[in-house]
C-alpha positions as CSV (number, residue, x, y, z in Angstrom):
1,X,76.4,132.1,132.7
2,X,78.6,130.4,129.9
3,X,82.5,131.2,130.8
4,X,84.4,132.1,127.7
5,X,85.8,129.1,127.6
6,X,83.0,127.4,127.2
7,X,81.2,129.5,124.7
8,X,84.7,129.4,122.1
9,X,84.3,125.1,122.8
10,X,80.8,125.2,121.9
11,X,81.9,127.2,119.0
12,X,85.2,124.7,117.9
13,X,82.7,122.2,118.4
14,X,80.1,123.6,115.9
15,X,82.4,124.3,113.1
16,X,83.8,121.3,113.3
17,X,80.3,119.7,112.5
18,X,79.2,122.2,109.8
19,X,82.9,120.6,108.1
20,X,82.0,116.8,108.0
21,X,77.9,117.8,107.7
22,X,76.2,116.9,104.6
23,X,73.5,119.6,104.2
24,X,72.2,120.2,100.7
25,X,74.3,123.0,100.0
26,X,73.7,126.3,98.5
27,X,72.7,125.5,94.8
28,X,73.6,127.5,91.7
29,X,71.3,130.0,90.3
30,X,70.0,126.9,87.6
31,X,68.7,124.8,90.6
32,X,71.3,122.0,90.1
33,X,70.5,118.9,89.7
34,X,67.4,119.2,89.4
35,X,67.2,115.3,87.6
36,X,69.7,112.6,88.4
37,X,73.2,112.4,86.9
38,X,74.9,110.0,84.9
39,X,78.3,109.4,86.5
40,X,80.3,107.1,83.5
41,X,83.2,104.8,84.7
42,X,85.5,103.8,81.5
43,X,86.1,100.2,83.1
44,X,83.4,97.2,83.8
45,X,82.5,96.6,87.6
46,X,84.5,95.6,90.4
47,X,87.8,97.4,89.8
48,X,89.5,100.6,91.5
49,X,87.8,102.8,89.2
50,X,84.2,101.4,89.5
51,X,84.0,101.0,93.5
52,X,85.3,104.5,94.2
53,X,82.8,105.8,91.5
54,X,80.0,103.8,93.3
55,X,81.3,105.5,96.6
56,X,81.0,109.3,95.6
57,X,77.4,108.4,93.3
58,X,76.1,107.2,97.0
59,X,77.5,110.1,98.9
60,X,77.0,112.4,96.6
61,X,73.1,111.4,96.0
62,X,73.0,112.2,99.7
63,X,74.5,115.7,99.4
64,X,72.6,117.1,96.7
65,X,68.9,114.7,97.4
66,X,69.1,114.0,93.6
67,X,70.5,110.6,92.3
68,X,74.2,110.1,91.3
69,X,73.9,107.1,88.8
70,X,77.2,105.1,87.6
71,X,76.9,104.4,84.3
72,X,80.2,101.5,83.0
73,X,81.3,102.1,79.7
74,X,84.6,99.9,79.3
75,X,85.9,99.6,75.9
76,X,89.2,100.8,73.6
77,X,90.8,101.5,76.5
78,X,88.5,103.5,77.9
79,X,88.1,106.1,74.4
80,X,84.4,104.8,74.6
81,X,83.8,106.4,78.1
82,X,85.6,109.7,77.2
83,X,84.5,110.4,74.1
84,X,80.7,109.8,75.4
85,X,81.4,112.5,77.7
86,X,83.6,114.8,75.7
87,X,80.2,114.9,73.5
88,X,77.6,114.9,76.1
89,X,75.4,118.1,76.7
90,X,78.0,120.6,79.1
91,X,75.0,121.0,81.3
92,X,76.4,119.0,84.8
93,X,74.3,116.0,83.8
94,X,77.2,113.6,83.0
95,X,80.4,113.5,84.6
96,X,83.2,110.9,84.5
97,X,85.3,109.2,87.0
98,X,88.7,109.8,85.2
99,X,92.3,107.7,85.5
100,X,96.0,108.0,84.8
101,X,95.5,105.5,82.0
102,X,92.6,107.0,79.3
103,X,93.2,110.5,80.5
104,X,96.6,111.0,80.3
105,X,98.6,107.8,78.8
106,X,96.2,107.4,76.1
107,X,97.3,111.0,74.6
108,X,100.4,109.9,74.0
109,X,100.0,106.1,72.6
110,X,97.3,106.5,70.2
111,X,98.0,109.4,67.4
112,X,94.1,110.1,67.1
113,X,91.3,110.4,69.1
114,X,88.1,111.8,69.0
115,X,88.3,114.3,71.3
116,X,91.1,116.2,73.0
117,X,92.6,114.8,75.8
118,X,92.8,118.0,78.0
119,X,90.7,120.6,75.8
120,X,87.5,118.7,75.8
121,X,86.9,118.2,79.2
122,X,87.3,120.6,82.5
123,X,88.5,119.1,85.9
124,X,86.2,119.4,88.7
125,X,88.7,117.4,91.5
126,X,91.6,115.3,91.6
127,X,90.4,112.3,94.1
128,X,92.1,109.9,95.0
129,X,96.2,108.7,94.2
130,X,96.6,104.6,94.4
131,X,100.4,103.3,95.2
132,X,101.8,101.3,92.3
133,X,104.3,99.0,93.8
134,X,107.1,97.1,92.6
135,X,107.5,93.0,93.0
136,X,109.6,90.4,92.9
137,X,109.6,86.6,93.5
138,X,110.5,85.9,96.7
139,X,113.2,83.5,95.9
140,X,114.9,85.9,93.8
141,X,118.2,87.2,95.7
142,X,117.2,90.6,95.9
143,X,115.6,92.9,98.9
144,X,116.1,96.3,98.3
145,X,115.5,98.3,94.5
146,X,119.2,98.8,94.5
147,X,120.2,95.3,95.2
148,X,117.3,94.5,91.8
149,X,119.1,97.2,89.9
150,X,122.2,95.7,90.2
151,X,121.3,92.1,89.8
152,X,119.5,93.3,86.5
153,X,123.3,95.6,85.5
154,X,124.9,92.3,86.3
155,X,122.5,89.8,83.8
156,X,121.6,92.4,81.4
157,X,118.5,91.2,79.3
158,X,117.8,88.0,81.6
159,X,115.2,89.9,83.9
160,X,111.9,89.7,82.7
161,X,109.1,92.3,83.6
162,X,105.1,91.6,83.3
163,X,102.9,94.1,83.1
164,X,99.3,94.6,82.3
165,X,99.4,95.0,79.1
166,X,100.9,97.7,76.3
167,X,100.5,100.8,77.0
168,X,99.0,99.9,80.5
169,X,100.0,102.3,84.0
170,X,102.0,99.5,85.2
171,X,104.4,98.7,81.4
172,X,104.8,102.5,81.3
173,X,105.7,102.4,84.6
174,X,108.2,99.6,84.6
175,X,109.0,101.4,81.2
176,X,110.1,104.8,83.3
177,X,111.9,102.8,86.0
178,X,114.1,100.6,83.5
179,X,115.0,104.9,81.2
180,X,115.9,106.2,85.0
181,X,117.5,102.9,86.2
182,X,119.8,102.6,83.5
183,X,119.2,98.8,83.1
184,X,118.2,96.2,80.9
185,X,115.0,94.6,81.0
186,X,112.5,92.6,79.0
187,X,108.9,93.3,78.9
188,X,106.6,90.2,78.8
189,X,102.9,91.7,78.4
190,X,99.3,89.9,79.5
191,X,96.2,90.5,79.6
192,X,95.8,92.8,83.4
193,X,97.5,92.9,86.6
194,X,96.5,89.3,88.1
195,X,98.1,87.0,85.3
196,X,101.3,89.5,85.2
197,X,101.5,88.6,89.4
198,X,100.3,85.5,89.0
199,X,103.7,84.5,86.4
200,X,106.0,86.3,89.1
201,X,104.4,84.1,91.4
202,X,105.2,80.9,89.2
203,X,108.8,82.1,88.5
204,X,108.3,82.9,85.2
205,X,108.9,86.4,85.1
206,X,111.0,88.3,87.3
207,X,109.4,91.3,88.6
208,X,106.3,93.6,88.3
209,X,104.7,96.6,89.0
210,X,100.9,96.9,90.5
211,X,98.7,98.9,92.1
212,X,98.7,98.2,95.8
213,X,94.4,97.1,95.5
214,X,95.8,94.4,92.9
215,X,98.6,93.3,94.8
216,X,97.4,93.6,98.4
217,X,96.5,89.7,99.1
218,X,99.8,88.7,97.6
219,X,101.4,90.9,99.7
220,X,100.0,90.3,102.6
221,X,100.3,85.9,101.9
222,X,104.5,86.8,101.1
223,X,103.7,85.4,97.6
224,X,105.3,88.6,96.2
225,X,108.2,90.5,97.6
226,X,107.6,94.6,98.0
227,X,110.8,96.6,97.5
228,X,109.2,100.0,97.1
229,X,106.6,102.2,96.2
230,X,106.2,104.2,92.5
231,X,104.7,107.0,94.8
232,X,106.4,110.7,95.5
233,X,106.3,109.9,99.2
234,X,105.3,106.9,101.5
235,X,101.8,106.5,101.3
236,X,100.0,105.7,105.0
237,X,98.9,102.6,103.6
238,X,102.2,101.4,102.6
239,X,104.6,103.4,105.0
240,X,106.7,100.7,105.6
241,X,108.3,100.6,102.3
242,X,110.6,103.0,101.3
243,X,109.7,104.7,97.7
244,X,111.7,103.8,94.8
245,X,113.4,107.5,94.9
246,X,114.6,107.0,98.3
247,X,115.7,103.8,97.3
248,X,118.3,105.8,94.9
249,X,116.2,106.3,91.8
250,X,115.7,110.2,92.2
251,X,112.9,111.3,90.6
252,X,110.9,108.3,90.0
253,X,107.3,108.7,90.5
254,X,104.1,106.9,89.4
255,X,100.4,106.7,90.9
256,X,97.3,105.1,89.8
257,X,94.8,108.2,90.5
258,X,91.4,109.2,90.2
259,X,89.4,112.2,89.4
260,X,86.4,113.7,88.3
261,X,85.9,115.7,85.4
262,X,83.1,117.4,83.4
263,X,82.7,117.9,79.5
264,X,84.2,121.3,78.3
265,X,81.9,124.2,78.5
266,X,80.1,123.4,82.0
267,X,79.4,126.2,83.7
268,X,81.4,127.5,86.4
269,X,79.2,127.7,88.4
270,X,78.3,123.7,88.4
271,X,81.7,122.7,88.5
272,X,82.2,124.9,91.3
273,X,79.1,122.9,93.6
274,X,80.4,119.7,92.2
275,X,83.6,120.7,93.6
276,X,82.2,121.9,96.9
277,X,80.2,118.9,97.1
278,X,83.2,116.1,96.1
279,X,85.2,117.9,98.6
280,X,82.4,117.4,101.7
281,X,82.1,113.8,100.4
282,X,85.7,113.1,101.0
283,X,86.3,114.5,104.1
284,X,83.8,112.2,105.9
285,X,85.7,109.5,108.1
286,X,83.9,106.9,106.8
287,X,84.5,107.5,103.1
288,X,88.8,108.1,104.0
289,X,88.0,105.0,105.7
290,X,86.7,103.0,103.4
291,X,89.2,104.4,100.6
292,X,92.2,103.8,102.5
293,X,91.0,100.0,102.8
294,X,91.2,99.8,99.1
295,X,94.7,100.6,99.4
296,X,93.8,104.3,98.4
297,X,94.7,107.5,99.7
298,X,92.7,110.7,99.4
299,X,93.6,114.0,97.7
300,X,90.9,116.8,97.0
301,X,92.5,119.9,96.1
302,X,91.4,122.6,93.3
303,X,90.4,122.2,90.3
304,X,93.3,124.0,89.0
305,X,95.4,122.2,90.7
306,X,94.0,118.9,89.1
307,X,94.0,120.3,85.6
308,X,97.7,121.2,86.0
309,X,98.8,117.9,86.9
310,X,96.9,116.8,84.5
311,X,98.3,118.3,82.0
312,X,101.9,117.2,83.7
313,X,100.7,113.4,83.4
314,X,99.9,113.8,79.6
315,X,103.1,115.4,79.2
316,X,105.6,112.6,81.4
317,X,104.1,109.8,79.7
318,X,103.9,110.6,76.2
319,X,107.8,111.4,76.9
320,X,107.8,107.7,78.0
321,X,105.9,106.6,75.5
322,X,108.0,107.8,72.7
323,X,111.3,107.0,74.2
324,X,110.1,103.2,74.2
325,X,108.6,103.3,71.2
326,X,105.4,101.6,72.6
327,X,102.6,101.5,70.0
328,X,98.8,100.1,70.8
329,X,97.9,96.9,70.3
């Protein structure tokens, strides 16, 4: 006969497979999907935005047995992608793969848009949060965000900060660290991430922030210096750096993230599976795995806790926004 022990192992053993299975789950009372869906990405190929997407479409076509297609829609800084899902049937059959930038920034740099930033879509799951880190030239005499704040207090106006582009995640972000830094820097803008690092690299800029998937190979050949992290907390894949808040900058806090969202008016119901289903998806090792190789980390959560921060992130950067008087191009 089984000893107790035994029976409550076998039992550990099978709820901890039923947690990282992917069974077709229970379906709604519509039978959804019952035809594939169109999972729109608001950037071309190749970046953050798109492999992640790519990753869930697979995993997700596993889940349900019905096809997860990524459909790229790049374009006015991503308006194209929203407002062809803030208009789309609210039926389940097209979702996007949201970001920081045209989900929350763009509410507060552009005065009109098509559709409502927060009213016209409903948050299924917040996904994934990618560190934004900030960079120096390595020949410039500064180690620490303190010892860059007070080189920059001590040459007011001679450091230079690239970013990638007006209005982009990392000029806002430099924008929020120069209000809570109390210093004086000048923004010098380009056209993306690479060619802002690429001018740190050459000297002719002083510092930048990036996300940690733009910067990694630059980091890891000591072309660029990290002093810390835009994140709340360390994040595991760059634990070594202290965040710019512990570094003295209380407060300070940026992320590149990711989630998923559905046009208003889906049913319940449907975002409820999708949520079930995302959340399966991303607890499998080899999807953490592969994330956290991109430099991101995972996050999951409710739905209501996505569309709160959501709202949170419209409302910190349209403050930044409008203190800087930053305009689109």
């Amino acid at each position: 006969m089984e000893t107790s022990t035994r029976r409550g192992l076998l039992r550990a053993a099978s709820a901890w497979a039923s947690i990282y299975a992917l069974p077709t789950l229970a379906q709604p009372s519509s039978g959804y999907p019952t035809k594939p869906v169109r999972f729109v990405v608001p950037y071309p190929p190749g970046g953050a935005s798109d492999v992640t997407a790519r990753l869930l479409a697979d995993k997700l076509t596993e889940s349900y047995g019905q096809s997860f297609l990524v459909d790229n829609k790049p374009g006015a800084n991503g308006i194209l992608a929203l407002d062809l899902v803030a208009k789309a049937p609210a039926d389940g059959y097209t979702i996007l793969m949201g970001n920081v930038g045209p989900n929350a920034i763009n509410a507060g740099l552009y005065p009109k848009l098509p559709f409502d930033p927060l009213k016209s879509f409903t948050p299924i799951m917040l996904t994934t949060s990618v560190p934004i880190v900030l960079l120096v030239n390595p020949s410039l005499p500064v180690h620490t965000t303190q010892e860059l704040i007070a080189y920059a207090k001590a040459h007011p106006g001679a450091v230079k900060f690239a970013s990638g582009g007006p209005g982009s995640a990392t000029h806002l972000t430099a924008e929020l660290f120069k209000d809570m830094a109390g210093i004086d820097i000048v923004h010098v803008p380009y056209k993306g991430d690479v060619p802002a690092m690429t001018d740190v690299i050459g000297g002719h800029v002083t510092m930048t922030f990036a996300t940690s998937i733009a910067a990694a190979s630059n980091i890891s050949s000591g072309r660029l210096r990290v002093l810390g992290t835009a994140s709340k907390t360390r994040p595991k894949s760059l634990a070594a750096y202290p965040t710019i808040a512990e570094a003295g900058v209380s407060g300070f806090e940026s992320t590149s993230w990711g989630g998923v969202l559905a046009p208003a008016g889906t049913p319940p119901a449907i975002i409820k599976s999708l949520h079930t289903h995302l959340g399966r998806v991303l607890a499998q090792p080899d999807v953490r795995d592969r994330l956290g190789k991109l430099g991101a980390d995972v996050v999951a959560g409710t739905s209501e806790e996505f569309g709160s921060y959501l709202q949170s992130e419209v409302t910190k950067w349209s403050a930044v926004i409008k203190t800087a008087g930053i305009t689109p191009e």
